[in-house]
Phi, psi and omega in degrees: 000114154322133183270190175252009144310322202280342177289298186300348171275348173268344155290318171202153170280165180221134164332135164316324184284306207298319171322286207283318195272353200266316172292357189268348179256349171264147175257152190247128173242169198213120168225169168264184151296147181089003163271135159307116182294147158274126189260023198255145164052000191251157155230190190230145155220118184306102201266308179208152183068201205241154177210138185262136171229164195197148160231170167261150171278202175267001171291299186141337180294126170247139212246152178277158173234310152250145136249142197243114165261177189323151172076010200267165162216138182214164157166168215291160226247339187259356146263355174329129213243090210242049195052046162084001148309039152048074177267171163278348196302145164243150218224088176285155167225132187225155152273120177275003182182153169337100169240142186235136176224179171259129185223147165207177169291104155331328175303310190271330166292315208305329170296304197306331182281358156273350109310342170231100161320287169348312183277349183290299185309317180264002173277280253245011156306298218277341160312301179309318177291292190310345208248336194273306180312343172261289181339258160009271213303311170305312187301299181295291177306345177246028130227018170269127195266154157341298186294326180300298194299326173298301197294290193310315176291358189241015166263333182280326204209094173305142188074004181303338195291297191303344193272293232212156198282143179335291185306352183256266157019286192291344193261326175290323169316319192063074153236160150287217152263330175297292186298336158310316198269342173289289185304283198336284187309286178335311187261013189267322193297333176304000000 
């Protein structure tokens, strides 16, 4: 487990003070599975386990959109500060498993990167990784076949199977669970 200095380093280095004022807004939380995150004003940074972001269609089917693994920083698309714009999109962040994270006010970073160059710097680091991971994600699914899309997530997160429930698996692929356990059994059966 990263500590979070070590976290906030793979996005941008940060000053000792910016460092010092950015841990004064955050708290370390511990949820289980299957809570739901609050999405008002807060944003996360993931210390341990998986967390899921997700929508629903207009049937009530929930569809995965990422999974956010150790190091991820997130937070909901409706804290954005998006030119006083409104979305409608709505953004679950749910635990697929025991996760302990860092959660603070969005408000209150957004003040601190107007006093701290740095901190500007790693909010638009954490932007570019969130823009290159939907980036990805499209990428996979529209030239990768079903077995690709398996392989390939289980070339990102080794063990996954063992993490997270099958059916969470088949749903981030945009598979069904039958078609997971068809491909698994092919490629296990060897």
């Amino acid at each position: 487990m990263k500590s979070l200095r070590d976290i906030i380093m793979l996005y941008h280095s940060i000053s000792d003070e910016s460092y010092e004022k950015l841990v004064q807004i955050l708290e370390v939380k511990e949820y289980k599975r299957k809570t739901e995150l609050s999405n008002s004003n807060k944003f996360f940074i993931l210390k341990k386990g998986f967390v899921r972001s997700s929508t629903s269609d207009e049937k009530g089917n929930i569809k995965t959109g990422n999974l956010l693994s150790e190091s991820s920083i997130f937070t909901s698309i409706k804290t954005l500060p998006l030119n006083n714009k409104k979305s409608s999109l709505e953004i679950k962040f749910c635990c697929m498993n025991d996760v302990i994270l860092y959660e603070g006010c969005f408000i209150k970073f957004l003040e601190l990167t107007k006093t701290h160059h740095n901190l500007s710097l790693f909010y638009n680091r954490t932007l570019e990784a969130g823009i290159k991971m939907i980036i990805d994600k499209v990428h996979m699914l529209a030239h990768l076949d079903a077995t690709g899309r398996y392989l390939h997530l289980k070339s990102q997160f080794p063990g996954i199977e063992n993490l997270i429930k099958l059916n969470e698996i088949a749903s981030y692929i945009n598979i069904t669970p039958i078609q997971l356990s068809r491909i698994r059994k092919k490629l296990y059966s060897v």
